[in-house]
C-alpha positions as CSV (number, residue, x, y, z in Angstrom):
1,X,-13.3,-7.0,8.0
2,X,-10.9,-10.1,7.0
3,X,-11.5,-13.0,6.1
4,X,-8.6,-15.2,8.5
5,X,-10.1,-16.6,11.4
6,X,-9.9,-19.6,13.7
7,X,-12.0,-23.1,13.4
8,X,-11.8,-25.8,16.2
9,X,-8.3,-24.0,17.1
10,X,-7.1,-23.9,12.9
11,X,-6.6,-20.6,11.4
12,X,-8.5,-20.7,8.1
13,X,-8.6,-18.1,5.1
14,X,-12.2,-17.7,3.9
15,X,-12.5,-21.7,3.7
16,X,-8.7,-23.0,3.4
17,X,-6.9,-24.5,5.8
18,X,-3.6,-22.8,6.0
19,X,-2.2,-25.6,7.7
20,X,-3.1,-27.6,4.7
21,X,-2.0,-24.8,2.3
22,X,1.1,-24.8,3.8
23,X,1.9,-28.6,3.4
24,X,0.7,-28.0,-0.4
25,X,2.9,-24.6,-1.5
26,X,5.6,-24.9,1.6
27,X,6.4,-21.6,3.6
28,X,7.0,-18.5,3.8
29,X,4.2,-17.9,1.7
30,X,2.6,-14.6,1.1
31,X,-1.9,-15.8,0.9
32,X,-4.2,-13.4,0.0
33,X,-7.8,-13.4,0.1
34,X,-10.0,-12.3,-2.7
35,X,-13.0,-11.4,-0.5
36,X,-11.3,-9.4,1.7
37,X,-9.4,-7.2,-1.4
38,X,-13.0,-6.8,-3.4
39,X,-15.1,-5.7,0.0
40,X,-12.3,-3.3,1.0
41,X,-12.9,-2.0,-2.0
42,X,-16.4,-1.9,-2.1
43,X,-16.4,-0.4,1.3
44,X,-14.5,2.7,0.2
45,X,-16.4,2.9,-3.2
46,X,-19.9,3.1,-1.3
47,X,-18.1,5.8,1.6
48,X,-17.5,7.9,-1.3
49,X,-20.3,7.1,-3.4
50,X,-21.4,10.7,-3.2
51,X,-18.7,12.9,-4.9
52,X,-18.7,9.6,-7.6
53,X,-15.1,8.9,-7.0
54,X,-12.4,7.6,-9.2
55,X,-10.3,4.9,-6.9
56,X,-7.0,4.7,-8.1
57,X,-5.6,2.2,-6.8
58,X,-2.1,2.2,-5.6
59,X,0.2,-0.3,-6.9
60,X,3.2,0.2,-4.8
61,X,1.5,-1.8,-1.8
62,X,0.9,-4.6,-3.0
63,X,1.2,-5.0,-7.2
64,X,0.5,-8.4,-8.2
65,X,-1.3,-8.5,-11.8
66,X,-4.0,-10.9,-10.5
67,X,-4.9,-8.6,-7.4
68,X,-4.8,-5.7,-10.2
69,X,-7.3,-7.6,-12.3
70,X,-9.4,-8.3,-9.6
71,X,-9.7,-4.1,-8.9
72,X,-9.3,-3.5,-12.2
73,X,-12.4,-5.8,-13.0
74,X,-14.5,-3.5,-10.7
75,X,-13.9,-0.7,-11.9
76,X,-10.7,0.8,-10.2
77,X,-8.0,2.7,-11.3
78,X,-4.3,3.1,-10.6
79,X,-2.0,4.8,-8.9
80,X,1.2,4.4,-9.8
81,X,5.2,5.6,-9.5
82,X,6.9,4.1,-12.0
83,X,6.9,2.8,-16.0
84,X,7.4,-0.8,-14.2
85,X,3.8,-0.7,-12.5
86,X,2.3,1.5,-15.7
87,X,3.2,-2.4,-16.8
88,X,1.7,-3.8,-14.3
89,X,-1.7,-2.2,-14.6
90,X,-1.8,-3.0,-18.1
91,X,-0.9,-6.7,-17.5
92,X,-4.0,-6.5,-15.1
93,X,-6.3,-4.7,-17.7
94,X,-6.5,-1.5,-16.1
95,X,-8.2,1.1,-18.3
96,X,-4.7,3.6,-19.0
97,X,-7.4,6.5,-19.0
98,X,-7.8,5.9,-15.0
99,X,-4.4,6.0,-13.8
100,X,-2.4,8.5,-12.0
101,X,1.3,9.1,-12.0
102,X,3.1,10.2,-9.2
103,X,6.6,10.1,-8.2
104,X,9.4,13.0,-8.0
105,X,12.0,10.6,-10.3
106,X,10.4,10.1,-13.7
107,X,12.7,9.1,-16.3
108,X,12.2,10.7,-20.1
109,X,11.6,6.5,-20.9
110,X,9.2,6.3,-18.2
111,X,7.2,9.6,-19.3
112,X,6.8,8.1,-22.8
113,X,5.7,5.8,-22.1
114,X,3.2,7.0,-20.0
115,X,2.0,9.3,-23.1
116,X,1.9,6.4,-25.6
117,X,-0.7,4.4,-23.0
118,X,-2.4,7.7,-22.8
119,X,-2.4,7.2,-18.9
120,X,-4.7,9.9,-17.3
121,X,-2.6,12.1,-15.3
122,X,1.2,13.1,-14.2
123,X,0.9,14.1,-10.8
124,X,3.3,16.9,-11.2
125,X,5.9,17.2,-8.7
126,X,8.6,20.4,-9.7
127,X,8.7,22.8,-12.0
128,X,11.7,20.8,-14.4
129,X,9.4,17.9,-14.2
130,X,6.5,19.8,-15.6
131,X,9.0,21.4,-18.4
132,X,10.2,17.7,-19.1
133,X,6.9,16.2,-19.2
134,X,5.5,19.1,-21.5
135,X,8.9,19.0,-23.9
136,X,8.6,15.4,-24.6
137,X,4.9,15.6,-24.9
138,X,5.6,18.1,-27.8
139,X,7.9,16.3,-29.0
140,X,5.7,13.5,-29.5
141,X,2.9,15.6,-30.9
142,X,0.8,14.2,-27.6
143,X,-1.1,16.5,-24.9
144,X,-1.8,15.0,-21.2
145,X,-3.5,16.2,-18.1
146,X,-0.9,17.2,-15.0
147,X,-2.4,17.2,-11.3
148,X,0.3,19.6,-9.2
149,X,1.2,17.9,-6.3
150,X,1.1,20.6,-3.5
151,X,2.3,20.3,0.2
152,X,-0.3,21.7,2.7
153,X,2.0,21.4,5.6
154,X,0.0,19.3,7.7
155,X,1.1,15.7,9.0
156,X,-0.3,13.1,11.3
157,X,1.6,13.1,14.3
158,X,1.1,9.1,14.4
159,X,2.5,8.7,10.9
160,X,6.1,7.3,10.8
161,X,8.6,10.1,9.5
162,X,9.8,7.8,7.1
163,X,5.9,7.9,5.4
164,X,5.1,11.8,6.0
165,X,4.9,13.4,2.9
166,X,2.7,16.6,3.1
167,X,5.2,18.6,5.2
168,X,7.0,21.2,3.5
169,X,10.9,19.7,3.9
170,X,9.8,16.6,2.1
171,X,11.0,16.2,-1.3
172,X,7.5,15.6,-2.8
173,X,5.6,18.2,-4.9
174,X,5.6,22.1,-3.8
175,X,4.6,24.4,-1.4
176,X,1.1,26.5,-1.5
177,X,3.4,29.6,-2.5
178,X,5.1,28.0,-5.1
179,X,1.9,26.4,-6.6
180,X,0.4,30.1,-7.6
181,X,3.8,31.0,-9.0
182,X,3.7,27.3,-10.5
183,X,0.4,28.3,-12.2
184,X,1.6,31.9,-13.2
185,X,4.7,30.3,-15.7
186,X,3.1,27.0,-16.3
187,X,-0.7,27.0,-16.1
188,X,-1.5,28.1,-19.9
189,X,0.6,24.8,-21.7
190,X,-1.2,23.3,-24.5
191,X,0.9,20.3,-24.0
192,X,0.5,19.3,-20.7
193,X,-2.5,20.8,-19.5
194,X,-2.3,21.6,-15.8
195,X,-5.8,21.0,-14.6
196,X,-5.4,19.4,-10.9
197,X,-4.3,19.8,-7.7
198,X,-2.9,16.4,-6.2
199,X,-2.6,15.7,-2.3
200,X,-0.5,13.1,-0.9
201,X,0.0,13.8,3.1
202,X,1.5,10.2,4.1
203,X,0.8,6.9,5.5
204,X,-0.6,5.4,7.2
205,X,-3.7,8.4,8.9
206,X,-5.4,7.3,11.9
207,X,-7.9,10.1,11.1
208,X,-9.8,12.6,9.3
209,X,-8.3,15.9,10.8
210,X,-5.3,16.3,8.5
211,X,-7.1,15.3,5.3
212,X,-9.7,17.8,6.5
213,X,-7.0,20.3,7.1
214,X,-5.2,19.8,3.6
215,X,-8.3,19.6,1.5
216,X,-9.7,23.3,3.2
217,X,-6.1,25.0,1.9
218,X,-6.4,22.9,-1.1
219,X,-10.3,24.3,-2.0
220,X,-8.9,27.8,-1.0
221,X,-6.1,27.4,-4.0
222,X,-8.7,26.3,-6.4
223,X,-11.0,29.2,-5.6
224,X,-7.7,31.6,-6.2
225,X,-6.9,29.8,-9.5
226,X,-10.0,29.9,-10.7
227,X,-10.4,33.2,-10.6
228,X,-7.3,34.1,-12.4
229,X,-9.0,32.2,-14.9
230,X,-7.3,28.5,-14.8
231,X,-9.6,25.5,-15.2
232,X,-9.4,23.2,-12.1
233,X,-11.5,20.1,-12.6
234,X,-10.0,17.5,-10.0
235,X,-8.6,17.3,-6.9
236,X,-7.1,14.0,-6.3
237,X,-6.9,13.9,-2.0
238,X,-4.2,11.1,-2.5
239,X,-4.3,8.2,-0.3
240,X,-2.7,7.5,3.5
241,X,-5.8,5.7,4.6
242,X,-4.8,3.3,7.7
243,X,-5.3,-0.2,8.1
244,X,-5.8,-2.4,11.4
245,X,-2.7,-3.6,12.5
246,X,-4.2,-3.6,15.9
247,X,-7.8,-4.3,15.9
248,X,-10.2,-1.0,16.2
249,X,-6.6,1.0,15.9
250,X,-8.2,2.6,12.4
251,X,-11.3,4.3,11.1
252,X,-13.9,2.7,9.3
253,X,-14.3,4.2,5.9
254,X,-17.5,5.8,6.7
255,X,-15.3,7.7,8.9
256,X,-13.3,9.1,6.5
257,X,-15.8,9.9,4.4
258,X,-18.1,11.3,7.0
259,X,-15.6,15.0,7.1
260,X,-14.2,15.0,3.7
261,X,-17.1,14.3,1.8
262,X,-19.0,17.6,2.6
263,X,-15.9,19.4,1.7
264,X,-15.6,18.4,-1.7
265,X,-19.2,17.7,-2.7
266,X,-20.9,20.4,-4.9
267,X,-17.0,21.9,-5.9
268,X,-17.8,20.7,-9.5
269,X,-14.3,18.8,-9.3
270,X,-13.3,15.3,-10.2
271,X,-12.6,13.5,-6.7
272,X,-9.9,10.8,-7.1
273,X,-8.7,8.8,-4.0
274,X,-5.5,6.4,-4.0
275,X,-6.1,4.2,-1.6
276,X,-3.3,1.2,-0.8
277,X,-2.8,-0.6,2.3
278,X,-6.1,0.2,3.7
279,X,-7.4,-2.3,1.2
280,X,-4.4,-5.0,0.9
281,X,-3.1,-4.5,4.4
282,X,-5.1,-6.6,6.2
283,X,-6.0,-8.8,3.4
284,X,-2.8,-10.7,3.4
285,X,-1.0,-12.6,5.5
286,X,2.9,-13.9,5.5
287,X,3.3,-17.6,6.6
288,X,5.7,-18.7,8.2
289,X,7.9,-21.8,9.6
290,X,9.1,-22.4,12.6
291,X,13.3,-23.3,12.7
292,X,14.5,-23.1,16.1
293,X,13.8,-21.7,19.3
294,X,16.8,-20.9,20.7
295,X,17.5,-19.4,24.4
296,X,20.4,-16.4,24.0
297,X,21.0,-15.2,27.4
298,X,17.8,-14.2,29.6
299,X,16.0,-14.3,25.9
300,X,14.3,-16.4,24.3
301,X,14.4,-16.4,20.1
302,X,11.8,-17.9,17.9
303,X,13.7,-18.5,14.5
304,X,11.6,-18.9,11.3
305,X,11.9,-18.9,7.5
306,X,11.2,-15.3,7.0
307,X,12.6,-12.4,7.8
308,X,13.3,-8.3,6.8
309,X,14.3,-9.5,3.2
310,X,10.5,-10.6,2.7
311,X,8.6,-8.4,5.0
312,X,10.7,-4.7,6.0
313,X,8.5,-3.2,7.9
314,X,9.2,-4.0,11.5
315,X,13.0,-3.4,10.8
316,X,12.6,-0.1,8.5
317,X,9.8,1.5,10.4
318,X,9.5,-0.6,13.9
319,X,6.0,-1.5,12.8
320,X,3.9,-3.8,14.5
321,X,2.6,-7.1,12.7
322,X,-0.3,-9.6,14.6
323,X,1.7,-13.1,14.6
324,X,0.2,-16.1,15.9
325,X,0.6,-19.1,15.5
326,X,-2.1,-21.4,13.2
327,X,-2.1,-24.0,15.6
328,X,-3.9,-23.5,19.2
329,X,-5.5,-24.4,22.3
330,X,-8.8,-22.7,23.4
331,X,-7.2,-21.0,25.8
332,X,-5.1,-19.6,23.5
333,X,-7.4,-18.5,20.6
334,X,-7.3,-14.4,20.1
335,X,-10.5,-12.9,20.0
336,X,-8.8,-9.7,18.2
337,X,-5.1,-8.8,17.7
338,X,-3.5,-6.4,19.9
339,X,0.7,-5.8,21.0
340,X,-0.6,-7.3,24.7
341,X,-2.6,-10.2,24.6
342,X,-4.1,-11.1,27.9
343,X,-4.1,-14.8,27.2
344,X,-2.6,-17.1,30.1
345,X,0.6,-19.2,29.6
346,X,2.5,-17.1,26.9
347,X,5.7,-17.4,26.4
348,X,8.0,-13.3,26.1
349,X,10.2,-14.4,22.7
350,X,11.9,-12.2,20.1
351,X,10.4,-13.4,16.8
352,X,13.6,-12.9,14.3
353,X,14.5,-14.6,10.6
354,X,17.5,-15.9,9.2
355,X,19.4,-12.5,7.8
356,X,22.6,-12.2,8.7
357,X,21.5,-8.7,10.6
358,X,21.1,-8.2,14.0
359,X,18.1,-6.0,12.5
360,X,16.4,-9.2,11.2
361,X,13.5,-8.9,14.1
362,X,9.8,-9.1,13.1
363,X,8.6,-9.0,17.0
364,X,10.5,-7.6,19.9
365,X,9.5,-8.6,23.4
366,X,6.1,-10.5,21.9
367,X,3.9,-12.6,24.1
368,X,3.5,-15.8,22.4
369,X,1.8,-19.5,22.9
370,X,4.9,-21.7,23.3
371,X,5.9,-23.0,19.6
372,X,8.2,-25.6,18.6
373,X,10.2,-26.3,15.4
374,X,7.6,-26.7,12.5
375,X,4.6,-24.8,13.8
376,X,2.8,-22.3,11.7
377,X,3.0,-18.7,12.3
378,X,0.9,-16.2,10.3
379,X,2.1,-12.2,10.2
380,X,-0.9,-10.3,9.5
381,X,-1.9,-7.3,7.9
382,X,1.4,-7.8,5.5
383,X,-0.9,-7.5,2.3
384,X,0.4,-4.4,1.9
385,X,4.2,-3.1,1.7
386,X,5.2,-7.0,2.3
387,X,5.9,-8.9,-0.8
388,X,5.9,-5.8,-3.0
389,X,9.4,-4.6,-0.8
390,X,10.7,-8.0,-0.4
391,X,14.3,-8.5,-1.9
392,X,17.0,-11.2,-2.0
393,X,19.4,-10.0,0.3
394,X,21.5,-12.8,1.8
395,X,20.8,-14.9,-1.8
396,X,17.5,-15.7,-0.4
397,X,14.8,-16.4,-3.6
398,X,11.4,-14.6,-3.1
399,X,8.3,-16.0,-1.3
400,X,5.4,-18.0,-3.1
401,X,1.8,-15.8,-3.3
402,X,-1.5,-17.5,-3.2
403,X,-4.9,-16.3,-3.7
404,X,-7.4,-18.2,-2.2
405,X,-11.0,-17.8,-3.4
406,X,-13.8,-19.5,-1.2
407,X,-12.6,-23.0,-0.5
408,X,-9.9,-22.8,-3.9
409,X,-6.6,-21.4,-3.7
410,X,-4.4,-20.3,-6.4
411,X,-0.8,-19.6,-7.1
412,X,-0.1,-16.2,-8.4
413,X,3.7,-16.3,-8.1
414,X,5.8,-19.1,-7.9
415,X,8.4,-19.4,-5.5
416,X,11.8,-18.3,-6.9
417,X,14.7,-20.8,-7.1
418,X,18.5,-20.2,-6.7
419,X,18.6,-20.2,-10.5
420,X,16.2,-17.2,-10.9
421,X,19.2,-15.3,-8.4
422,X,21.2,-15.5,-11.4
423,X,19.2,-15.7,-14.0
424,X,19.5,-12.2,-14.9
425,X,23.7,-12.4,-14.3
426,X,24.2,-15.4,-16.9
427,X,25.0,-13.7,-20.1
C-alpha cells in the first residue's frame, strides 16, 4: 500500500497536490508520506505479532529524525551502523535499550559511545572487533550484550551483488565454523556478553526461501551452543525485506511471516527484525523538474533537476525506479507501475540529470507520455536509499524533504544553499 495516486489526471500524496507542493517548496524534492511509513510498519508488526518482535528499524535507508520519531513513537527500535545514526535515533527519541549495532568498521569513538547510551546490542562482526568492544567496555567499567553476526552462505539469486551479504566471501560477520570457535575463546566475557546470533543475508529478498534456509542453520548453532552451556536468548534474522519497485514484484508481509514464523516460535529466543526499505521504499517519492528534452542522435533525452548525486540507485546498482509524470491525460493514467507500460502514444526517452557523467541516467530506454520543459515527474519507491545516499558532487546542494500528513505537509529538511557547500571549509 502507498499512499500516491492520481485524481482527475493529478498525482496526489494522501491529500496534497504535488503539483501544488512543488510550486510551494520548488524541486527536486524528496515527499514522504506519514501513512504510508506508520502502516508499513504496522503491517510487519502484526505479520510478526506472534514471536512478539522487536522491529529495529534501520536507519541507513532512510534516517531523517522526524521519520525516526514517527517509528520511534510506536514503539520501534533501531538498527543502526554508525555513532552518526546512534545520534540520529536519539534526536528521534528512540529508546537506546532497543537498538542494534551493526557494521564491520566501528571506531573506539563510535563504540563508546555506544556504551555510554547503553544501546542494546553490538552486532559482532570479527573476532578483534569483539576484543575491542570487550577492552573498552572494561575499561569503562560498562558490560553490553554482543549478537555474532554469522554467514549462513545462502544468497537470493535476485539480490544485486553489490547488496549480498550472507555469502561467505563478503566481508561481514563469520562463517558457521568460525562462530563455534568464536564461542570457544569468546563466549564466557563478563564484559561483553555474547548472547546472540545476528543474520543479515542482503537486500533487497523477493522471498522467504533464503531467510528460511539461514534461520534452519542458524537454530542448528543455537541448539549446539546451548548445549555446551552458552546462553542464547535472541536471534536477530536481520532485515533484506523487498519493496515494490514494480507493482506485485514483492511479498506481502504475511508472506514472510507465513515460513519464518513457525521456525522461530516456541525457541524461547528474542526475535528482532531490521526492516528498512520495505517500509520507506515505497513511501517516498523524488520530484522532479523537467529542463530540456533534447534529441542526441536516434535518442531522445529527458533532462531534469535530479540526478545520481540525489538518488544512486539506478547508476550504482542499475535499479529500476516507476517515474511518471504528475500531469496526465486519461489515456495516460497507470493503473500500476511496471518497466513496460502498455499505454498508447509513449514517447522511448532516456531520463538523465545534470552530472557531468555519462552515468548520470535514472531511466534507460523508458516509455514515457511526451513531457516538456517544466512538467512534473515523480521517481517512486526512492524512500529508501534516496536522500539518505545523496551527495554534492558537481557542487550541487542537497534536496528539500517534506512530510505530508493528510491534507498538511511539512518541511523536515530545508533545501541546502551554495553557502552550506562551504560552510564546513570556512575556518
Amino acid at each position: 500500500m502507498d499512499l500516491f495516486q492520481y485524481r482527475d489526471g493529478q498525482l496526489f500524496c494522501e491529500d496534497v497536490s504535488l503539483d501544488a507542493l512543488a510550486g510551494e517548496v520548488g524541486t527536486p524534492t524528496y515527499v514522504y508520506s506519514r501513512q504510508t511509513f506508520e502502516t508499513h510498519y504496522d503491517k510487519i508488526a502484526r505479520a510478526f505479532e506472534a514471536v512478539d518482535p522487536l522491529i529495529c528499524y534501520s536507519i541507513k535507508s532512510c534516517g531523517n529524525v522526524h521519520l525516526i520519531k514517527l517509528l520511534a513513537d510506536r514503539g520501534a527500535g533501531m538498527d543502526v551502523v554508525s555513532g552518526g545514526e546512534i545520534h540520529r535515533a536519539k534526536l528521534g527519541g528512540a529508546d537506546m535499550s532497543k537498538i542494534v549495532y551493526a557494521g564491520v568498521g566501528k571506531t573506539d569513538e563510535e563504540i563508546r559511545l555506544g556504551l555510554d547510551e547503553g544501546i542494546g546490542w553490538f552486532n559482532i562482526e570479527s573476532e578483534a572487533e569483539f576484543e575491542n568492544i570487550a577492552s573498552i567496555a572494561r575499561s569503562m567499567g560498562k558490560t553490553t550484550h554482543g549478537a555474532l553476526r554469522v554467514n549462513p552462505d545462502v544468497a537470493d539469486p535476485n539480490t544485486h551483488a553489490k547488496t549480498t551479504t550472507g555469502k561467505k566471501e563478503t566481508k561481514f560477520g563469520v562463517d558457521i565454523d568460525r562462530a563455534r570457535q568464536f564461542f570457544a575463546h569468546y563466549g564466557k566475557d563478563e564484559h561483553c556478553r555474547l548472547t546472540g546470533i545476528h543474520l543479515h543475508i542482503g537486500s533487497p529478498i523477493y522471498s522467504a526461501e533464503p531467510y528460511v534456509l539461514a534461520i534452519r542453520k542458524a537454530l542448528e548453532l543455537i541448539d549446539e551452543l546451548r548445549g555446551q552451556g552458552y546462553t542464547i536468548d535472541t536471534l536477530d534474522i536481520g532485515g533484506g525485506y523487498a519493496a515494490d519497485y514494480e507493482t506485485g514484484k514483492s511479498p506481502d508481509y504475511a508472506q514472510y511471516a507465513a515460513d519464518i514464523v513457525p521456525l522461530v516460535a516456541g525457541k524461547d529466543l528474542k526475535i528482532i527484525l531490521e526492516p528498512g526499505r520495505t517500509i520507506a521504499g515505497n513511501a517516498g517519492i523524488l520530484l522532479t523538474r523537467v529542463l530540456y528534452v533534447k534529441l542526441g542522435g536516434r535518442k531522445k533525452f529527458v533532462i531534469v533537476d535530479t540526478g545520481m548525486h540525489q538518488l544512486i540507485r539506478p547508476a550504482m546498482y542499475d535499479a529500476f525506479h516507476f517515474m511518471w509524470p504528475t500531469n496526465v491525460a486519461p489515456d495516460h493514467l497507470p493503473d500500476k507501475r511496471i518497466a513496460e507500460m502498455p499505454n498508447p502514444g509513449l514517447d522511448l526517452v532516456d531520463v538523465v540529470g545534470p552530472i557531468c557523467e555519462t552515468g548520470d541516467i535514472l531511466a534507460k530506454a523508458r516509455k514515457l507520455p511526451p513531457v516538456a520543459r517544466g512538467d512534473l515527474l515523480a521517481i517512486h519507491t526512492a524512500g529508501a536509499y534516496g536522500m539518505c545516499m545523496a551527495s554534492n558532487y558537481n557542487a550541487m546542494p542537497r534536496p528539500a524533504e517534506v512530510l505530508i500528513e493528510g491534507d498538511q505537509w511539512r518541511l523536515i529538511r530545508r533545501r541546502e544553499t551554495y553557502d552550506d557547500l562551504t560552510a564546513a571549509e570556512v575556518l
